[in-house]
KEKE-3310 file (N, C-alpha, C; in steps of 0.2 Angstrom, whole numbers, plus 5000, padded with zeros to 4 digits):
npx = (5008:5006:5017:5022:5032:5040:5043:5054:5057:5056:5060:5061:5076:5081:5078:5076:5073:5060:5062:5062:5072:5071:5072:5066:5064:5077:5079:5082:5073:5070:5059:5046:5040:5030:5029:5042:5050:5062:5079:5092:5107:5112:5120:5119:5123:5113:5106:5113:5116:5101:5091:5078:5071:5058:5053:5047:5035:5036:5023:5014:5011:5024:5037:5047:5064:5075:5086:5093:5082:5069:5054:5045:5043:5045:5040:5038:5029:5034:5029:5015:5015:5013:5013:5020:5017:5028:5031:5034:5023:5011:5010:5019:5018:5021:5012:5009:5008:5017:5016:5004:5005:5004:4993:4988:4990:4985:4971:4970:4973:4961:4953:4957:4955:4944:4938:4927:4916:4921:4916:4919:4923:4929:4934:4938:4949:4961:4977:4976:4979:4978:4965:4970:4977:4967:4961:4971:4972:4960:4947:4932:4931:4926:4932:4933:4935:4937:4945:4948:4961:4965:4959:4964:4976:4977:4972:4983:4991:4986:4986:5003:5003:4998:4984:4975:4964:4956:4941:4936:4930:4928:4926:4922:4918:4909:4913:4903:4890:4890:4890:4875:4869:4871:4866:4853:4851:4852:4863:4879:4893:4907:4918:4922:4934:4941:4948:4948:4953:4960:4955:4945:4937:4926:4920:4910:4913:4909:4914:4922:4926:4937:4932:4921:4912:4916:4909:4897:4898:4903:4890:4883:4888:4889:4877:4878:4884:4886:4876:4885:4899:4917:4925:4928:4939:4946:4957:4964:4975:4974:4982:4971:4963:4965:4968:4960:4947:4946:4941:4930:4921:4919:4915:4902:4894:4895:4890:4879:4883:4892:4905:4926:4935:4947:4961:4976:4990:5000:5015:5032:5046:5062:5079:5091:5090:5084:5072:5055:5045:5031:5014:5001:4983:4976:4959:4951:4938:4932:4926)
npy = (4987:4992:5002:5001:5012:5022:5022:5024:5019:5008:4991:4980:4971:4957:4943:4925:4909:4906:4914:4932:4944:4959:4977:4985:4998:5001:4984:4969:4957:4942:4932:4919:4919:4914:4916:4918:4911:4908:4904:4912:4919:4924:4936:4946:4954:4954:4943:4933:4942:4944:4951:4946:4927:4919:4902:4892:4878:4862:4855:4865:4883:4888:4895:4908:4914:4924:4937:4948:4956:4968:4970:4976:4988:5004:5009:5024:5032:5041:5050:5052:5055:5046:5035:5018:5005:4991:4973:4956:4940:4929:4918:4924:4936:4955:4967:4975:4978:4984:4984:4990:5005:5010:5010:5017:5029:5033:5035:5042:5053:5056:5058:5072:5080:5079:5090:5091:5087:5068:5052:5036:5019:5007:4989:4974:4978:4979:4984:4994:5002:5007:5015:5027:5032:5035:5045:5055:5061:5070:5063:5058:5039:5026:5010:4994:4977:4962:4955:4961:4964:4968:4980:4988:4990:4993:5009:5010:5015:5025:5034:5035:5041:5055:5055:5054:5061:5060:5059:5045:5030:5017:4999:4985:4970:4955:4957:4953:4956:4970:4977:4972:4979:4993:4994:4995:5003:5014:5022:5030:5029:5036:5032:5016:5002:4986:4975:4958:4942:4927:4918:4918:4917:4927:4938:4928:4915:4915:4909:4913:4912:4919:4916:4910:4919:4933:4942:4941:4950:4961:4966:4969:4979:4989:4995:5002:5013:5031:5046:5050:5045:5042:5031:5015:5001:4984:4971:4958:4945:4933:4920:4915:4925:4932:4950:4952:4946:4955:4965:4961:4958:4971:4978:4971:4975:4988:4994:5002:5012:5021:5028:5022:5006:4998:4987:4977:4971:4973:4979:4978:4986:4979:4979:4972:4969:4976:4973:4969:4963:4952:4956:4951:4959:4971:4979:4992:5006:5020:5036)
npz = (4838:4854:4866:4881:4884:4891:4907:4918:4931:4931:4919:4907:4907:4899:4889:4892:4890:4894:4906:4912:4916:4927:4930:4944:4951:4964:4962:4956:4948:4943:4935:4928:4911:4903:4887:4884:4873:4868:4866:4872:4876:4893:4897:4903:4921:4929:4928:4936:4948:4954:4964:4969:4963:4956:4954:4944:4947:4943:4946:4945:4950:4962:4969:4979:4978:4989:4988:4998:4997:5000:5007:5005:4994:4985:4967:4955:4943:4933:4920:4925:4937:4947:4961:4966:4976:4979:4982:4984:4978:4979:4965:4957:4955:4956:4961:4951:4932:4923:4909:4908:4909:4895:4891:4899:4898:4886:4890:4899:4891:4885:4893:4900:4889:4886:4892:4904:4918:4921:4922:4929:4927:4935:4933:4940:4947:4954:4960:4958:4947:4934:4939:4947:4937:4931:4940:4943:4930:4931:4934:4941:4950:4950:4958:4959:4964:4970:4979:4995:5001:4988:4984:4997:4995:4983:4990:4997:4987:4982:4993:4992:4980:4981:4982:4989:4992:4981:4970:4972:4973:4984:4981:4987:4980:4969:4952:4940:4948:4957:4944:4939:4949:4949:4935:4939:4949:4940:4940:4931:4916:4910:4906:4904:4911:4910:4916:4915:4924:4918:4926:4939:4957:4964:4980:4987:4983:4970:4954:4940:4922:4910:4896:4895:4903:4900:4888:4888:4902:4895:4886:4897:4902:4893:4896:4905:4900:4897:4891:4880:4879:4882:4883:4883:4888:4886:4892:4889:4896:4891:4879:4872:4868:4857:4850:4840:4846:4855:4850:4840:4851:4857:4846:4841:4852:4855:4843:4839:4844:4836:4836:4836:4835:4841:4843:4849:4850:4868:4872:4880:4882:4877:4885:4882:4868:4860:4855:4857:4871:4870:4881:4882:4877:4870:4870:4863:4861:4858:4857)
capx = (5008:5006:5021:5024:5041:5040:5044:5061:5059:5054:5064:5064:5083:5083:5071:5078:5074:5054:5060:5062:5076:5067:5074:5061:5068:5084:5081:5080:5069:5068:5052:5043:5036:5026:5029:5048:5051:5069:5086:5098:5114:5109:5127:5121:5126:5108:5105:5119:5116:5098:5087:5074:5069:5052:5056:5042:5035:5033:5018:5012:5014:5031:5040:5051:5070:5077:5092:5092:5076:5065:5048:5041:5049:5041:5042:5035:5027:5036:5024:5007:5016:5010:5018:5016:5021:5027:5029:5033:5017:5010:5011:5027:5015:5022:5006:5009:5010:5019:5014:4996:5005:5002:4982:4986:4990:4979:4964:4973:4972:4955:4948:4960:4955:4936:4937:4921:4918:4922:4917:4924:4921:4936:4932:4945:4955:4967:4980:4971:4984:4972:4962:4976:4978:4961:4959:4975:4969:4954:4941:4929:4932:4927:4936:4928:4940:4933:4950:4949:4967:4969:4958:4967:4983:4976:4972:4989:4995:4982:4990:5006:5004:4994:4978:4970:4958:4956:4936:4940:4925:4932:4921:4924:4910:4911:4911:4895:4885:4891:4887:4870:4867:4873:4861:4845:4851:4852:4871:4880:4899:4909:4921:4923:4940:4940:4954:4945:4959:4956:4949:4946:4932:4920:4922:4908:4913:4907:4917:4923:4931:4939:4929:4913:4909:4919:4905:4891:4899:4904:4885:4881:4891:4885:4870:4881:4888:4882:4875:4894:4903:4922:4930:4928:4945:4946:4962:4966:4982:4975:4984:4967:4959:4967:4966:4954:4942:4944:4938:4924:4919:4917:4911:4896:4891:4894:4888:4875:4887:4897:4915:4930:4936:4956:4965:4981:4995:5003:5021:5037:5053:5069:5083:5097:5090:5081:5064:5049:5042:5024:5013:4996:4982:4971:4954:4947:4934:4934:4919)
capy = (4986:4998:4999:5006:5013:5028:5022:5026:5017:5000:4989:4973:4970:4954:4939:4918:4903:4908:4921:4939:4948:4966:4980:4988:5006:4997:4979:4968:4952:4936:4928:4916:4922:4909:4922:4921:4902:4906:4900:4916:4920:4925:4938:4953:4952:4954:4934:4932:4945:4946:4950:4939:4923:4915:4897:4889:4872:4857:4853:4870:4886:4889:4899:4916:4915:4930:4939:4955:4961:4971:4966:4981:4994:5009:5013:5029:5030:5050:5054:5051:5057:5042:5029:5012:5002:4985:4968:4952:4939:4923:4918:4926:4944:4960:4972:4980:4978:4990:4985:4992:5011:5011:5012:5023:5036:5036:5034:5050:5060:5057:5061:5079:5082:5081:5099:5090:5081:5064:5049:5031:5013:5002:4983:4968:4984:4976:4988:5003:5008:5013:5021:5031:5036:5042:5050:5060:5066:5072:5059:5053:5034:5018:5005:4988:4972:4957:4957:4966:4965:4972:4988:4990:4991:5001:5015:5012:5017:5030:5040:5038:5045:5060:5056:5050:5065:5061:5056:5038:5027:5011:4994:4975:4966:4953:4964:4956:4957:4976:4980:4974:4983:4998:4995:4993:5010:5019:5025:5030:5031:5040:5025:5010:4997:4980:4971:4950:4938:4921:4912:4921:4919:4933:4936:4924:4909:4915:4908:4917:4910:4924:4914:4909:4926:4942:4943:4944:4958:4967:4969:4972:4986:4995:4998:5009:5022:5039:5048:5053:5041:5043:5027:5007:4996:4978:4969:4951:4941:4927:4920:4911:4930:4939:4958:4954:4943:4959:4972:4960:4957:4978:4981:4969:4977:4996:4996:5008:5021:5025:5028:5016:5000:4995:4983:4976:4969:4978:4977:4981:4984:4975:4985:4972:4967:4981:4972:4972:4958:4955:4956:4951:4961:4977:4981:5001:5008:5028:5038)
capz = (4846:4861:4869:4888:4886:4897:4913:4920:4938:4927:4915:4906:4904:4895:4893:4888:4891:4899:4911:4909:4920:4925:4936:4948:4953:4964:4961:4948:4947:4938:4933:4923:4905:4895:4881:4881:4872:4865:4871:4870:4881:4896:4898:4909:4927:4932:4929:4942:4953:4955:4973:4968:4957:4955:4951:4944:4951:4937:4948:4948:4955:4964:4976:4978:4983:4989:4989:4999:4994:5005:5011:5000:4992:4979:4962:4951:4935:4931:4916:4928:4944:4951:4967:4967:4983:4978:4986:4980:4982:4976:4959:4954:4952:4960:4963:4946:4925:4919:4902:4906:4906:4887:4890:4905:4895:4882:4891:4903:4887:4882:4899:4900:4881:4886:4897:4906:4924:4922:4929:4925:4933:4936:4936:4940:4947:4958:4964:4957:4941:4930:4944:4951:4932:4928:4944:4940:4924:4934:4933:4946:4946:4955:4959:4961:4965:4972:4983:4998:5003:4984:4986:5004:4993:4978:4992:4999:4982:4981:4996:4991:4973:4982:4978:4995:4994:4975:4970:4970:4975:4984:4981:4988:4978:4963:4947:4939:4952:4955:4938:4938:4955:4946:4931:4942:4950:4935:4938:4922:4918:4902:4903:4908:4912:4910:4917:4919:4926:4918:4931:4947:4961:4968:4987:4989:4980:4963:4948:4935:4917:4906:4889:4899:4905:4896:4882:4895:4906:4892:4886:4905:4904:4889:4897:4910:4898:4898:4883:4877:4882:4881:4879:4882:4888:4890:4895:4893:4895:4889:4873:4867:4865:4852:4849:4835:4846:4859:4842:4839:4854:4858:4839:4838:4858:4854:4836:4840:4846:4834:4836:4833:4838:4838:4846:4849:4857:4873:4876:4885:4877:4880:4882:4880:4864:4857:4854:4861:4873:4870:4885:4882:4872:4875:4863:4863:4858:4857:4854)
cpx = (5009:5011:5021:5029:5042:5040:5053:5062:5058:5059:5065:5072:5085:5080:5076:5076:5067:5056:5062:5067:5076:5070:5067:5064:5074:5084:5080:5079:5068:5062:5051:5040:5034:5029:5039:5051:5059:5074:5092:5102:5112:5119:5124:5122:5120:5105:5108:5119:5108:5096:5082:5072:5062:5054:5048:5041:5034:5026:5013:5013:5020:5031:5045:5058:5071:5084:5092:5088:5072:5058:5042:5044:5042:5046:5037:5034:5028:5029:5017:5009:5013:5016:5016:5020:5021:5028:5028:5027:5016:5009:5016:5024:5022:5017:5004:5012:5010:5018:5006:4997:5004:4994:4983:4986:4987:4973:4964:4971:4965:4953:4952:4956:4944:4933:4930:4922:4917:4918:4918:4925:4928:4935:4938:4949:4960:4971:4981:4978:4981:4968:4965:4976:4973:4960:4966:4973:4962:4947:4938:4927:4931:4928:4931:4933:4935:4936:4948:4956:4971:4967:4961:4974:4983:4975:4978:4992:4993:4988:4996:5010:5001:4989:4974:4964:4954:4945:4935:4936:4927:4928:4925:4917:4914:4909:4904:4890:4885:4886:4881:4867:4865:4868:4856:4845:4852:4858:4873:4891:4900:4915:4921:4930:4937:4946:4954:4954:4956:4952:4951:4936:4930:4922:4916:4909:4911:4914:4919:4928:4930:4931:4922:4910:4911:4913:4899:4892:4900:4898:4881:4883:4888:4881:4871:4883:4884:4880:4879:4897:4912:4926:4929:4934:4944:4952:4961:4973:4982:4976:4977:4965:4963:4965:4959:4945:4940:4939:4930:4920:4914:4913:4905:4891:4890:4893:4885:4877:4892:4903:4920:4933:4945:4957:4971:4986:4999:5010:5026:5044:5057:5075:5092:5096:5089:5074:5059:5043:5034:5021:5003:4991:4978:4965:4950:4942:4933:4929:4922)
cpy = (4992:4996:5004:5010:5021:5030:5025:5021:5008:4997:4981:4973:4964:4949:4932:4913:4902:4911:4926:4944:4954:4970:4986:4992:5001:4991:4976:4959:4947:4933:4925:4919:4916:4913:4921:4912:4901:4908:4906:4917:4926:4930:4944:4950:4951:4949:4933:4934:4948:4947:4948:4934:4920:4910:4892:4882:4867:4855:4856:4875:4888:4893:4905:4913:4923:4933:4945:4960:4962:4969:4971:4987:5000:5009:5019:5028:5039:5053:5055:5057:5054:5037:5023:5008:4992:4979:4961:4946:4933:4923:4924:4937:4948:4967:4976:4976:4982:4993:4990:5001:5014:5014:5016:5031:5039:5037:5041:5056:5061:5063:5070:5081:5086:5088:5098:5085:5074:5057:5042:5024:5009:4995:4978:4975:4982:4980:4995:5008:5012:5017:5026:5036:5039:5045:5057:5064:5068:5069:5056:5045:5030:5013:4999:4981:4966:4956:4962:4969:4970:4979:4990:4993:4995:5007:5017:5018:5022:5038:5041:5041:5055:5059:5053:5056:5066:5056:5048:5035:5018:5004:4988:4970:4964:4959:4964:4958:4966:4980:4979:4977:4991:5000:4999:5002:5014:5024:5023:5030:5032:5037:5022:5006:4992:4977:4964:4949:4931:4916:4916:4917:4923:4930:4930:4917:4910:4914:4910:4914:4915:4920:4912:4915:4932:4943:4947:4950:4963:4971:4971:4981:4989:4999:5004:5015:5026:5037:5049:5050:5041:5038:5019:5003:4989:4976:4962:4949:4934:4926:4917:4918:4934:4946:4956:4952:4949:4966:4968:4960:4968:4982:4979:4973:4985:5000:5003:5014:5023:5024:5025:5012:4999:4989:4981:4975:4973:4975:4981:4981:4982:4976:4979:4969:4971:4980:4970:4965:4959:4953:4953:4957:4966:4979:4988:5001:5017:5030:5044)
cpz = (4850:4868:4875:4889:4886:4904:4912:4928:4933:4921:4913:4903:4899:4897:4887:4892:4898:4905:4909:4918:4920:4932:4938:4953:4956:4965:4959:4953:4943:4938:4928:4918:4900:4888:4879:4880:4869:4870:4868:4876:4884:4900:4902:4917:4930:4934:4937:4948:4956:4963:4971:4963:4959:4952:4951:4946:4943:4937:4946:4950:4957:4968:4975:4980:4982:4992:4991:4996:5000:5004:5005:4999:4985:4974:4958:4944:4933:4928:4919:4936:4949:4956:4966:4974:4978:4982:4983:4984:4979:4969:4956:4953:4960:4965:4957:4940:4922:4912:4900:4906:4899:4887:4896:4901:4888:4882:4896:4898:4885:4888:4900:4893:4882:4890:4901:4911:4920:4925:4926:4931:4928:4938:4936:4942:4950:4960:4961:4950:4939:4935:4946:4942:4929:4933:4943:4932:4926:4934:4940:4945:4952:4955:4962:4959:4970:4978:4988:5001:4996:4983:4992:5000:4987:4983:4996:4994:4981:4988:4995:4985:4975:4981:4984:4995:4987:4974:4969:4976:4976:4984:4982:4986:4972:4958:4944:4941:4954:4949:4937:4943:4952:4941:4934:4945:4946:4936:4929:4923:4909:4900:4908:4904:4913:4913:4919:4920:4919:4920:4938:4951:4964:4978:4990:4985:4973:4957:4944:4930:4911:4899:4889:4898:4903:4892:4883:4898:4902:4889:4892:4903:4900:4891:4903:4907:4897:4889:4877:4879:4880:4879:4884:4883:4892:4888:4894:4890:4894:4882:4869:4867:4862:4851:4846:4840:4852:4854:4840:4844:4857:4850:4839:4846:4859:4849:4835:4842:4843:4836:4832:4837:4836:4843:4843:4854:4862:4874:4881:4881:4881:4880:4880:4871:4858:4853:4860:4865:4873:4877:4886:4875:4875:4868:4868:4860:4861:4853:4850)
residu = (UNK:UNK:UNK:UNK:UNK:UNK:UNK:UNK:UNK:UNK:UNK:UNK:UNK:UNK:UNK:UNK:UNK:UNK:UNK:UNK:UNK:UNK:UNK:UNK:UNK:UNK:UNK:UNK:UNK:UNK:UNK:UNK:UNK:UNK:UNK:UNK:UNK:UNK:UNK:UNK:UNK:UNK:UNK:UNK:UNK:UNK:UNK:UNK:UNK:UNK:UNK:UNK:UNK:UNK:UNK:UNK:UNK:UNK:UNK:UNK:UNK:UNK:UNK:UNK:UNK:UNK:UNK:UNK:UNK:UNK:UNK:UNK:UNK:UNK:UNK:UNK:UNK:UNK:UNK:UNK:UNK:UNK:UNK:UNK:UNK:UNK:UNK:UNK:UNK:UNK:UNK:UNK:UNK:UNK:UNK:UNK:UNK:UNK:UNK:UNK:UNK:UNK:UNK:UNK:UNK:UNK:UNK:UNK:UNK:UNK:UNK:UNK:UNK:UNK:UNK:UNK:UNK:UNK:UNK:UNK:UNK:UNK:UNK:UNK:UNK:UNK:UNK:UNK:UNK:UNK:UNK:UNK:UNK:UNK:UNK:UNK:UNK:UNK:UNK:UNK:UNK:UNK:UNK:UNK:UNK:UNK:UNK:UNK:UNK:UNK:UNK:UNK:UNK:UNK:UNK:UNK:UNK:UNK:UNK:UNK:UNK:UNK:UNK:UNK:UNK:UNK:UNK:UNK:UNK:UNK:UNK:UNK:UNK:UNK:UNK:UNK:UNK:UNK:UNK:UNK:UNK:UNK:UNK:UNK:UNK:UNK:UNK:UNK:UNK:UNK:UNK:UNK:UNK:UNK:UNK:UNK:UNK:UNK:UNK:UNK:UNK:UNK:UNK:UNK:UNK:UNK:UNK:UNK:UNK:UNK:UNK:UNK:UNK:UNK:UNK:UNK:UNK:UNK:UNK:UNK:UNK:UNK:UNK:UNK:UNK:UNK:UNK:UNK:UNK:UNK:UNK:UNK:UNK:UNK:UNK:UNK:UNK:UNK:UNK:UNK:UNK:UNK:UNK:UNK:UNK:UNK:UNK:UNK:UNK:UNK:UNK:UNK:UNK:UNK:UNK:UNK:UNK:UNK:UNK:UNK:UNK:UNK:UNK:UNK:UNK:UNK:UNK:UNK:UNK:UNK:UNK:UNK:UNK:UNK:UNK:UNK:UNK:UNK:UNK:UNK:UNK:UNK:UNK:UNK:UNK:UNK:UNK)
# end
């Protein structure tokens, strides 16, 4: 597993009974976690004392309580030297998955290791982590979000990590349509980010289901990487895609180029337990 546990402003404190009690630089958050199905005693004060809960709906969806939490507040990601502004929002999200620091910093090393300009397209990028993380490792990187409320808030996050003057190319377009734009103009990039939702729609009404359509984009994209291409990441949080189906999916599409294919689960660790909540899945490919 690829775990993220090199934050310091972040924290899962303790996960029972499908939620997960996490403190975020000074406040700590309760949420729903499909992922946490066991019934353990629920003893730090943080249950008790939290400034907010997500209380899910039976229906559906659900709503925020709040206890003296601020409307938006920041936290840091130290090892990156990165800001994040956060802000609680619908469906129980923050603006940030702390678990996706794992791939931020591996993909940060490539791109420093390569001693060569950069450049690196960011699809589904939503409030610009990875972006912010390969433009600090000095990459020129575009960002492409279907959201324009959520690039307006990746380049919030961008000015307050330092990097508003950083090469960071901001795009409000669906991703597939992007990328064949992209093709047709004969642009190239030395990685590419994946980050699909499971079902989202495009600013014009286009559809999108993670199982339908991942497969597809992902042979779109091949046709973007440069000659030397650096490195390959997809993202899902859906339980029906396993690591492995992320390793086949990138093996039978990047055959031709060589390298290597891994995957595996991303987590977070748990500090009142000392294991490691799982978060979803991440598949590489590494030239």
């Amino acid at each position: 597993m690829w775990i993220a546990d090199h934050w310091n402003d972040y924290e899962v404190i303790d996960t029972s009974l499908g939620e997960k009690l996490e403190r975020w630089g000074d406040y700590l958050l309760v949420r729903p976690d499909p992922q946490v199905i066991w019934d353990t005693p629920k003893k730090h004060a943080g249950w008790r004392k939290k400034n907010g809960h997500y209380h899910r709906s039976s229906k559906g969806g659900g709503e925020w309580e709040f206890f003296q939490l601020p409307k938006q507040w920041s936290i840091g990601y130290n090892p990156l030297g990165l800001t994040f502004h956060l802000k609680p929002f619908s469906f129980k999200h923050t603006g940030l998955f702390p678990e996706q620091a794992a791939n931020w910093d591996w993909f940060s090393a490539l791109i420093k290791k390569s001693g060569r300009p950069v450049k690196i397209l960011n699809l589904f990028a939503y409030t610009g982590g990875a972006t912010l993380a390969a433009a600090r490792a000095g990459a020129q990187v575009t960002h492409v979000d279907a959201s324009k409320g959520m690039v307006t808030w990746a380049r919030e996050n961008a000015v307050s990590s330092g990097l508003s003057d950083a090469p960071i190319r901001w795009i409000v377009d669906d991703c597939v349509k992007f990328v064949e734009r992209e093709i047709r103009r004969g642009n190239h990039y030395d990685g590419i980010i994946m980050d699909p939702p499971s079902y989202g729609r495009g600013p014009k009404g286009e559809i999108w289901k993670i199982e339908n359509s991942v497969f597809s984009l992902v042979k779109l994209c091949t046709e973007l990487l440069s000659e030397a291409p650096l490195f390959f990441l997809i993202n899902s949080y859906t339980t029906g895609l396993a690591p492995a189906v992320l390793s086949y999916m990138l093996g039978v599409t990047l055959k031709n180029r060589g390298g290597r294919v891994s995957s595996d689960e991303v987590g977070l660790p748990v500090t009142e337990t000392g294991l490691i909540l799982p978060c979803g899945a991440s598949g590489r490919w590494q030239r």
